[in-house]
C-alpha positions in Angstrom: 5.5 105.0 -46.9 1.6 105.5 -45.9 0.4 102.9 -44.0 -2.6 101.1 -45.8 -5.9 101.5 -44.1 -7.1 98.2 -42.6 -10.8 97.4 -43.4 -13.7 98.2 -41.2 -15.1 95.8 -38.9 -18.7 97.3 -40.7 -16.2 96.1 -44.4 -15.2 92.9 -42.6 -18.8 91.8 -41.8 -20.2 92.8 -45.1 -17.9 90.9 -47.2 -18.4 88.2 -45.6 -22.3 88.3 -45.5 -22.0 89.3 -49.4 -19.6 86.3 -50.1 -20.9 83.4 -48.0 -23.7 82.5 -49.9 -21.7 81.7 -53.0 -19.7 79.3 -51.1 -16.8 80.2 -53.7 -13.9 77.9 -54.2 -11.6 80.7 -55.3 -11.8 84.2 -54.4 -9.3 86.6 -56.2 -8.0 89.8 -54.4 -5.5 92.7 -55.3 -3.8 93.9 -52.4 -4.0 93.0 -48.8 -4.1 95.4 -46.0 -2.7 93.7 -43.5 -4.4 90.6 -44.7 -7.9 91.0 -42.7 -9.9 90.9 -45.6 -8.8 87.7 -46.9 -9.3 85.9 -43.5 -13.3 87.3 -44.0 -13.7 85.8 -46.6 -12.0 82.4 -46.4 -14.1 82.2 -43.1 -17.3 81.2 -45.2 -15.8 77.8 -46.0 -13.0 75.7 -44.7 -12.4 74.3 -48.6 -12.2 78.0 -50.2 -8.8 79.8 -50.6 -7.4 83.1 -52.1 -5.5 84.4 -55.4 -3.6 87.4 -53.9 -2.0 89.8 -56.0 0.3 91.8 -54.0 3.8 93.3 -55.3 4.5 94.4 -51.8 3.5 91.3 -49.4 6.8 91.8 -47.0 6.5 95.5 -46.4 4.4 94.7 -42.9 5.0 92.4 -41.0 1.5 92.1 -39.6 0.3 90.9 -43.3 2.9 88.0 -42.8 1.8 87.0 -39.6 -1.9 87.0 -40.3 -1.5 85.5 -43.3 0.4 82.4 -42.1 -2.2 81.8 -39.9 -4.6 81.0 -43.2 -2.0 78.3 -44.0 -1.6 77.1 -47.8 -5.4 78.6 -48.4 -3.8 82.0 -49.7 -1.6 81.5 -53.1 0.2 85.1 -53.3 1.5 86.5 -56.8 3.7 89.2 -57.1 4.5 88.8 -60.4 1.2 88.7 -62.0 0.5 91.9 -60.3 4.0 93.1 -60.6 3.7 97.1 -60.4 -0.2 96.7 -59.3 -1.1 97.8 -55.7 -5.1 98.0 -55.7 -5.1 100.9 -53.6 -2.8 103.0 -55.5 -3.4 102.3 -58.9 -1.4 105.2 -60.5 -0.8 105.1 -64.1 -3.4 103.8 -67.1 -0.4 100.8 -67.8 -0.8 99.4 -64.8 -4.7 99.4 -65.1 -4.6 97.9 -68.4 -2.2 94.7 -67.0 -4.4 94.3 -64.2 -7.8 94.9 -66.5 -6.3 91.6 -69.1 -5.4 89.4 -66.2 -9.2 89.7 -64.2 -11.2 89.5 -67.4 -9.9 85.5 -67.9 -11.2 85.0 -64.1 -14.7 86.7 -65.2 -15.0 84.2 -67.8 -15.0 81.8 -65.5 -16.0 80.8 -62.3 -14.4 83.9 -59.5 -14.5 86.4 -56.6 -13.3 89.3 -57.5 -13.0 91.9 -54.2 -11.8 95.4 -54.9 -11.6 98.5 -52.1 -11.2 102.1 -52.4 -13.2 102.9 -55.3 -14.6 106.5 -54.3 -10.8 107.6 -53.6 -8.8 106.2 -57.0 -10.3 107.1 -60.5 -8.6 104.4 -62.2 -9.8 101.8 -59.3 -13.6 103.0 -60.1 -12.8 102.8 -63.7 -11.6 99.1 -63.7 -14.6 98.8 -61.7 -17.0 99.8 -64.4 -15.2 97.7 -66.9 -15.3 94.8 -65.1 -18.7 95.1 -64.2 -20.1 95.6 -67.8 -17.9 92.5 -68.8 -18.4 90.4 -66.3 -20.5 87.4 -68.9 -22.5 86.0 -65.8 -22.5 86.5 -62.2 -23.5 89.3 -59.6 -21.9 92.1 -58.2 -22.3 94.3 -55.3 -21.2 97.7 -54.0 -21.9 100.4 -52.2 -19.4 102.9 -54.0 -15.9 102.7 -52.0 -16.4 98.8 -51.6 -17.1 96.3 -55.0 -17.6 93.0 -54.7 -18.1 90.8 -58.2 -19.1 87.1 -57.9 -18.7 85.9 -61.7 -20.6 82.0 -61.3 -22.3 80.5 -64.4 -24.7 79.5 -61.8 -26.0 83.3 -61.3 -28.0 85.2 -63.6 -26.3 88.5 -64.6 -27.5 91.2 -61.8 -25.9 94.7 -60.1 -26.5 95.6 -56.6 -25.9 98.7 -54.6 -25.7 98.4 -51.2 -26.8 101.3 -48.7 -25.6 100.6 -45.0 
């Protein structure tokens, strides 16, 4: 098995920065490399938590460990995303489960973080759908990194981000 890449400190920082000003109750992410990410972003607020989708949470032990240390503000689902790794999206099925589950969080009130986009086709796909669906809400990317903050609040705006 290929170890998953852990995110950039650079990644790290700019999550945060992107998600901190929406002060979001939930924030939704598929797959966890070892964690990091979601400890980012549940750093903007001590009352946030995180949906995580991830079919293979025990296969590091480092994603256990980091993760206990965010206590009962990280729900995990393995079944929702039950063949669905973000980062190795393989097959149009799995897209399409994946696709049905995020659009009823873009309907509503959400964080949706996705990584990897410039080396998966089907990731940057899902990207574009979302994106276009998304009813209300901003997003943000900078082409390997997409961030979409679906709020009521927010008008409907894209951002690329050059770093």
């Amino acid at each position: 098995w290929p170890h998953p890449r852990i995110i950039s400190e650079k990644n790290a920082k700019l999550l945060f920065r992107v998600v901190n000003p929406f002060n979001p109750q939930c924030i939704m992410q598929v797959g966890t490399c070892y964690g990091v990410s979601c400890a980012c972003m549940l750093a903007v607020s001590s009352t946030s938590r995180v949906v995580l989708c991830e079919p293979e949470l025990d296969r590091f032990t480092a994603t256990r460990e980091v993760l206990a240390l965010l206590g009962d503000r990280v729900e995990c689902h393995d079944a929702v995303a039950a063949t669905i790794l973000v980062n190795d999206i393989t097959t149009q099925q799995e897209a399409e489960a994946l696709s049905l589950y995020v659009k009823e969080l873009l309907a509503g009130c959400c964080v949706v973080m996705m990584r990897n986009l410039s080396r998966n086709k089907l990731l940057n796909q899902l990207w574009e759908e979302w994106r276009s669906y998304a009813p209300h809400g901003q997003t943000f990317t900078n082409e390997k990194l997409a961030v979409i903050v679906a709020s009521p609040k927010l008008q409907r705006e894209d951002f690329f981000l050059w770093f």
